[in-house]
C-alpha positions in Angstrom: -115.0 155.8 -36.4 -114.8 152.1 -37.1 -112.5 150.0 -34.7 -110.2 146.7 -36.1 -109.9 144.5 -32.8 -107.7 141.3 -32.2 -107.1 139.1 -29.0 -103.2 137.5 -28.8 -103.2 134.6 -25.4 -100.3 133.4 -23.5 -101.2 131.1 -20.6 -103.9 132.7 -18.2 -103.2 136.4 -19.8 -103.7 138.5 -23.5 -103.0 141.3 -24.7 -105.8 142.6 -27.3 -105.7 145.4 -29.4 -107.4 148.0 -31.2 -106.7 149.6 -34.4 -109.2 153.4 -34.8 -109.9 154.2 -38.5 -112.2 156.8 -39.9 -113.0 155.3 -43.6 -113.4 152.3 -44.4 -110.8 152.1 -47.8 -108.3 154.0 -45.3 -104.9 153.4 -44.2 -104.2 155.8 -42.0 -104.8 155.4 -38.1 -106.6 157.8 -36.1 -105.3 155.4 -32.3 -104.0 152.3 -31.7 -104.7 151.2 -28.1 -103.3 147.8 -26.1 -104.4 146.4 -23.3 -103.3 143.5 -21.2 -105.7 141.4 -19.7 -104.8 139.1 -16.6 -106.7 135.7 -15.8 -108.5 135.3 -18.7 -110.6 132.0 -18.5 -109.4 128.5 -20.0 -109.9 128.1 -23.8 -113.7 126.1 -23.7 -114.7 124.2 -27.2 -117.8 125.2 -28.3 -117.7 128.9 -26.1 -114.8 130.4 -27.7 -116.6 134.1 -26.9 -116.5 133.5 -23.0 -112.4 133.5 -22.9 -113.0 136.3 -26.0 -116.0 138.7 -25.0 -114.6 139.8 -21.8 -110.7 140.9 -23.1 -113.1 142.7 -25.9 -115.2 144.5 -23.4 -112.3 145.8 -21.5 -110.7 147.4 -24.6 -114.0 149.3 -26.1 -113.8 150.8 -22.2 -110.8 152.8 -23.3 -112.8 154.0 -25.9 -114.2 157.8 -26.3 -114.8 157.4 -29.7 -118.3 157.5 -31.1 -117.5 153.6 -33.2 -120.4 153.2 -36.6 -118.3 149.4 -36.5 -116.5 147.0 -35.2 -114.2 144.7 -37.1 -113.3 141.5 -35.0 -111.2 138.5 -36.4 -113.6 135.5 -36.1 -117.4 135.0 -37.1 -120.3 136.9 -35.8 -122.6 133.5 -36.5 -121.3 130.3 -36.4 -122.3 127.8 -39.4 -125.6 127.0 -41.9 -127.8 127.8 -38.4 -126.5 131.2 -37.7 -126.2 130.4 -34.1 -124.4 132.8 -32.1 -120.7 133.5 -32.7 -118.1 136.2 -30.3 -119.3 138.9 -32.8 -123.2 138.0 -31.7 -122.0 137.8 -28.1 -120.3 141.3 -28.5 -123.2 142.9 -30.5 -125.7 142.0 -27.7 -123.2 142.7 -24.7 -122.9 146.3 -26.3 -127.3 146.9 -26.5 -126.9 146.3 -30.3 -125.5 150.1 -30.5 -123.2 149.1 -33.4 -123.1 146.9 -36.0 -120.7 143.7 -35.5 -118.7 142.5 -38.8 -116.7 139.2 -38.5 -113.7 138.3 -40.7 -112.3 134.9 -40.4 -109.4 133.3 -42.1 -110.7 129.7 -41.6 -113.9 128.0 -42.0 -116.3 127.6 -39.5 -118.6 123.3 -39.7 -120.9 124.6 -42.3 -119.8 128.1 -42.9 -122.5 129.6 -46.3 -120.6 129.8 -49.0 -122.2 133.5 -49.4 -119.9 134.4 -46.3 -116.8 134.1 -48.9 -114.7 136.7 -50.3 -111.9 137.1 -52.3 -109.4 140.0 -51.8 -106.5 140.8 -53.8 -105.1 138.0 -56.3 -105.6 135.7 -53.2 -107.3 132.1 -54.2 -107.8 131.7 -50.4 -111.2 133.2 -49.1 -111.9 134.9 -45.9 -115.5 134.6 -43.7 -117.6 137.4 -43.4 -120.4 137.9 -41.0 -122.1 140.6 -39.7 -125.2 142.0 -37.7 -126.9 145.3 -37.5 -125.9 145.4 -40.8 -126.5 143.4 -44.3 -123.9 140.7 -44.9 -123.7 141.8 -49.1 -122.9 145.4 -47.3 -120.5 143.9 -44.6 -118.7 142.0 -47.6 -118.3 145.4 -49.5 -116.7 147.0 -46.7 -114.4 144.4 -45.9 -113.1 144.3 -50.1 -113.0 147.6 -50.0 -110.6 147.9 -46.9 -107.4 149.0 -47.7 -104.4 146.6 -48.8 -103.6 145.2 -51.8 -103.1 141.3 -50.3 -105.6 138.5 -48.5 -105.7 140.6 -45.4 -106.6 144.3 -44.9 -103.8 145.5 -44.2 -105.7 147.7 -40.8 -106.4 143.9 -39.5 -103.1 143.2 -40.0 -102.1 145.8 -38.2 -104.4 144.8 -35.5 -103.2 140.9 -35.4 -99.7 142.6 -35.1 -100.2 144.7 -32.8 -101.5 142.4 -29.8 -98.9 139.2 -30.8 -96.1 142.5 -30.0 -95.0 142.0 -33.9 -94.7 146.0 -33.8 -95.0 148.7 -31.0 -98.0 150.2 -29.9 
């Protein structure tokens, strides 16, 4: 099972949410879950993944599935150095039990071009990165997600789903 997760904040609270999917060029959806999170710590530059990592954590608890990946919206390394990213964070605050992929819409300060994709007939790339598994692998997957636009469309669904866009 691979797991599509996105974090939504409003003051001191989120609401994150996971999107289940068994195939990778699927649409359909095995479970969404939502979970709201209350006193989640101040947005800090430079350690994005502390006010992230723990509103992550708490949703995989909800989880029985046995999860092969999971999909977060941001990077897994940050720029040309690799240093660690929330998806780095996440993969090591899991034991490294499954592989981390990272999809951003924006750049990260000295991002590899290598990281770039292009879906659909979009002229605007989106960031992969990934660990405990090859980036030219982890950007395979991610084209081959279904959805015909810029955004797979079970990201989407994931992005919606926490900002309350559509029900749970």
């Amino acid at each position: 099972m691979k797991l599509a997760i996105d974090v939504q904040y409003e003051h001191n609270s989120s609401i994150v949410a996971g999107v289940l999917f068994p195939d990778w060029n699927s649409d359909t959806v095995h479970r969404t879950i939502t979970k709201k999170i209350e006193g989640v710590a101040p947005y800090e530059p430079g350690s994005f993944y502390k006010r992230e990592l723990p509103c992550i954590l708490s949703l995989l608890e909800e989880i029985e599935e046995t999860l092969d990946a999971i999909v977060i919206d941001g990077f897994v390394t940050l720029g040309a150095d690799h240093s660690k990213g929330l998806g780095m964070h996440l993969y090591d605050a899991i034991n490294q039990s499954t592989s981390v992929i990272g999809v951003a819409k924006k750049t990260f300060a000295g991002t590899p071009e290598e990281c770039q994709i292009f879906r659909g007939t979009s002229q605007k790339a989106l960031f992969v990165t990934a660990v405990g598994i090859s980036l030219s692998e982890a950007k395979n997957l991610v084209v081959a997600m279904h959805g015909k636009n810029r955004n797979p469309t079970l990201l989407k669904k994931a992005d919606q789903l926490c900002r309350g866009i559509i029900p749970n």
